[in-house]
VEXDREN-2710 file (C-alpha; in Angstrom, 1 decimal):
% VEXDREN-2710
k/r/px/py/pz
1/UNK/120.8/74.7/-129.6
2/UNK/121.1/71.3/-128.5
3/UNK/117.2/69.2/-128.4
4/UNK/117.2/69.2/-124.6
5/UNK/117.1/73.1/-124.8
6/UNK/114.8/73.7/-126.9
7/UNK/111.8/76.4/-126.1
8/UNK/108.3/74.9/-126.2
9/UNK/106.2/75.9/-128.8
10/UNK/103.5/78.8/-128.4
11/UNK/100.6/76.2/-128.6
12/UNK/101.9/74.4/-125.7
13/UNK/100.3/76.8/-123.1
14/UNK/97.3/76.7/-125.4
15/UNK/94.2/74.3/-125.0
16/UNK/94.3/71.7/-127.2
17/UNK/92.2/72.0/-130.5
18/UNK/92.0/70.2/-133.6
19/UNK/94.7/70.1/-136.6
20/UNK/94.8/70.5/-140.4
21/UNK/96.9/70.4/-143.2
22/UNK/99.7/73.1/-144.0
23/UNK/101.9/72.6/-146.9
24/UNK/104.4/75.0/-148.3
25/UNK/106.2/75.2/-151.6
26/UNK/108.8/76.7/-149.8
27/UNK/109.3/75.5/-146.6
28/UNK/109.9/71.7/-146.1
29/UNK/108.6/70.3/-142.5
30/UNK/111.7/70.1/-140.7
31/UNK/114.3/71.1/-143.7
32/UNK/116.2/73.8/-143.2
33/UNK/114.7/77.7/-144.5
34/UNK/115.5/78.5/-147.9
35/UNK/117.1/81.4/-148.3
36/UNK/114.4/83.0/-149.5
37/UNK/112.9/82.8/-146.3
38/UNK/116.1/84.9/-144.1
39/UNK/116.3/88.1/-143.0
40/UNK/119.2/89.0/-144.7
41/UNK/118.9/87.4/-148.3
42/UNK/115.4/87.3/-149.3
43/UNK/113.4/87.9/-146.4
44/UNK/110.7/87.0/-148.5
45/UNK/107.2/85.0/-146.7
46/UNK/106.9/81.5/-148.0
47/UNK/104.1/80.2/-150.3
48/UNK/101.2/78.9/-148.1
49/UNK/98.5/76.5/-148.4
50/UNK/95.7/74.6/-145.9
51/UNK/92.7/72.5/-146.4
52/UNK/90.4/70.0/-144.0
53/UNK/90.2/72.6/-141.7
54/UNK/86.2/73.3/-139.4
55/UNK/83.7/73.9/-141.9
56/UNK/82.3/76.8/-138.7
57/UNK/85.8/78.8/-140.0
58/UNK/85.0/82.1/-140.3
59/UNK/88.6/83.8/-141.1
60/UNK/92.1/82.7/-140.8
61/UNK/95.5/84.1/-139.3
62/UNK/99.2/83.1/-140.2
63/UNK/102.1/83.5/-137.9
64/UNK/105.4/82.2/-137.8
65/UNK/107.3/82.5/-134.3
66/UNK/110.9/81.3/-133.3
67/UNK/110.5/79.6/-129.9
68/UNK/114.7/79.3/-129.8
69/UNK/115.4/83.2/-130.0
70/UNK/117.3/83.7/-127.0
71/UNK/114.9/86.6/-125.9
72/UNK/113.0/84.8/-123.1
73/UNK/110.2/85.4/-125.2
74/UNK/110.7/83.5/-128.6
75/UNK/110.3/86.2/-131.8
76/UNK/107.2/86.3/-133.6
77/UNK/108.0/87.0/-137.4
78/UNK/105.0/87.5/-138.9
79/UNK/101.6/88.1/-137.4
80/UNK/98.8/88.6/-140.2
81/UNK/94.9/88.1/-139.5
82/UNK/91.5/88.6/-140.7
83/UNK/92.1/86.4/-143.7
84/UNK/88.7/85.7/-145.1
85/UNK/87.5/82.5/-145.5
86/UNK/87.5/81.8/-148.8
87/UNK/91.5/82.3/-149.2
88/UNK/93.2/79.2/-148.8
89/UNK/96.6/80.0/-150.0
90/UNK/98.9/82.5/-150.0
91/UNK/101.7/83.2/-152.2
92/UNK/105.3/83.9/-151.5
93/UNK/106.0/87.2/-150.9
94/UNK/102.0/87.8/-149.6
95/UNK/103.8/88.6/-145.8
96/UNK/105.9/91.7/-147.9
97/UNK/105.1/95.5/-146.6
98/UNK/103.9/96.0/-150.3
99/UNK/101.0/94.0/-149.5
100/UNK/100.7/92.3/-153.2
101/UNK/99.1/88.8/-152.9
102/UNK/97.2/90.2/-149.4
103/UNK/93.6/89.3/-149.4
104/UNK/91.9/92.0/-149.4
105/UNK/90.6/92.7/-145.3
106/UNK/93.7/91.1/-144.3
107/UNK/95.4/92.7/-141.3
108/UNK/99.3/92.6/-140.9
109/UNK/100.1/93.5/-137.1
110/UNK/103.8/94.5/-135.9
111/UNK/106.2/91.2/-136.2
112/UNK/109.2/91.5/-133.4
113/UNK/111.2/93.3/-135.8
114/UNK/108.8/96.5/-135.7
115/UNK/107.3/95.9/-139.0
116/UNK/104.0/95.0/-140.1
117/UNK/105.1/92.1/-142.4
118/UNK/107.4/88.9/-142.8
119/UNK/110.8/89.1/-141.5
120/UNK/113.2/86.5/-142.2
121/UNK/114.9/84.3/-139.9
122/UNK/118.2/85.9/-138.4
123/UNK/119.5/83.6/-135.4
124/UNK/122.4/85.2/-133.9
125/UNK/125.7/83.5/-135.1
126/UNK/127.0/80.1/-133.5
127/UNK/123.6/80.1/-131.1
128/UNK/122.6/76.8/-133.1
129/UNK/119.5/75.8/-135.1
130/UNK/116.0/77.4/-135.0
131/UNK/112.7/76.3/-135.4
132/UNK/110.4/78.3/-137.5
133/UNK/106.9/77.4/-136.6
134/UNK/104.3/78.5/-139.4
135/UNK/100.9/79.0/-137.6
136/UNK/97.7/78.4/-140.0
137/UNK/95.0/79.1/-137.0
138/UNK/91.1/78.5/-138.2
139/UNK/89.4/81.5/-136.4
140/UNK/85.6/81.6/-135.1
141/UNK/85.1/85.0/-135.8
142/UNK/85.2/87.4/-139.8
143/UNK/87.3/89.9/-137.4
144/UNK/89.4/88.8/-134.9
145/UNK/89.5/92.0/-132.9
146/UNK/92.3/94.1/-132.6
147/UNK/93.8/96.4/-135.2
148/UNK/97.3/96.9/-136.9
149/UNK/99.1/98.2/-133.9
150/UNK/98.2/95.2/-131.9
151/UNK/101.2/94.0/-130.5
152/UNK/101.7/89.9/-131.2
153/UNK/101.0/89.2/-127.7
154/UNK/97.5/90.4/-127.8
155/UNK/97.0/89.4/-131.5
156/UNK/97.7/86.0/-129.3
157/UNK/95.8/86.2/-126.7
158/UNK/92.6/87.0/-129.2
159/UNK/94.0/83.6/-130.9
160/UNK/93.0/81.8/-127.4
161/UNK/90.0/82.3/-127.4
162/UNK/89.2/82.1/-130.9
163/UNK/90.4/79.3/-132.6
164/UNK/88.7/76.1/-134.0
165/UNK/91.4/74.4/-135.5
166/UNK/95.3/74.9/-136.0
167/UNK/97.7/73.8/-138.6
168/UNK/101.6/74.1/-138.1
169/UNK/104.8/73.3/-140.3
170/UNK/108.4/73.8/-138.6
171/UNK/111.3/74.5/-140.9
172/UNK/114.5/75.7/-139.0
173/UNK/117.6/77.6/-139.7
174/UNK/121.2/78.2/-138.2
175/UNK/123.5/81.2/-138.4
176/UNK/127.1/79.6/-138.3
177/UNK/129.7/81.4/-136.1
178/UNK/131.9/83.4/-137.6
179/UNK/135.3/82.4/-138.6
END
């Protein structure tokens, strides 16, 4: 996907608020996904860790959405909220559908896939390199609202109106085409 083609990011149609720090073990800002971090090899969540962020936070959520997918929609990977406050970090594999490394009160909702849990990038084939936006939203609120069946739409919409501060880090990915 060439630059001028590129989808704008979720937080574009957002109002602006404050940033913090993300950093990743796994995920280099603007490297390329380890393969850890695909669908079809590890399809495992990447290590996670934010500071600086309002000292007013209440919870956090984590999301990471591909704004390239060529849905018309982007492709939200991984939607998980109600992190309590006091977490800071998450390890790899926290986004699994085990749930080992989830703080407890934590609330996985449905990812585009149909799951409630991380699911690795999978671009189709020859469509070109995707960006993998890792969300770290600072939330106003202990519970953000809606439950496990919450669609990431809504789960977004709650995000709206309830965030203090945001932290992002982009990795991306491509799928060569075959042969």
């Amino acid at each position: 996907m060439s630059e001028q083609n590129r989808r704008p990011l979720p937080h574009d149609f957002h109002p602006p608020v404050p940033s913090f720090t993300v950093v990743s073990d796994d995920v280099e800002p603007g490297g390329t996904l380890k393969s850890a971090q695909v669908y079809a090899e590890g399809n495992t969540s990447p290590q996670l860790r934010w500071e600086d962020f309002p000292a007013e936070t209440k919870s956090f959520a984590v999301t990471c959405y591909d704004p390239d997918a060529p849905t018309g929609s982007g492709f939200w990977h991984w939607v998980l909220f109600d992190i309590p406050v006091d977490v800071t970090e998450l390890p790899a594999g926290a986004g699994s559908g085990s749930f080992e490394g989830l703080p407890k009160g934590a609330v996985h909702a449905r990812n585009d896939y149909g799951s409630r849990d991380f699911g690795g990038a999978a671009p189709p084939p020859g469509d070109g390199s995707h960006r993998y936006v890792f969300t770290v939203y600072a939330v106003d609120a202990e519970k953000l609202g809606p439950d496990a069946d919450a669609s990431p739409a809504v789960v977004g919409f709650n995000l709206r109106f309830h965030t203090l501060a945001r932290a992002q880090l982009i990795g991306e990915y491509e799928n060569p085409a075959a042969g």
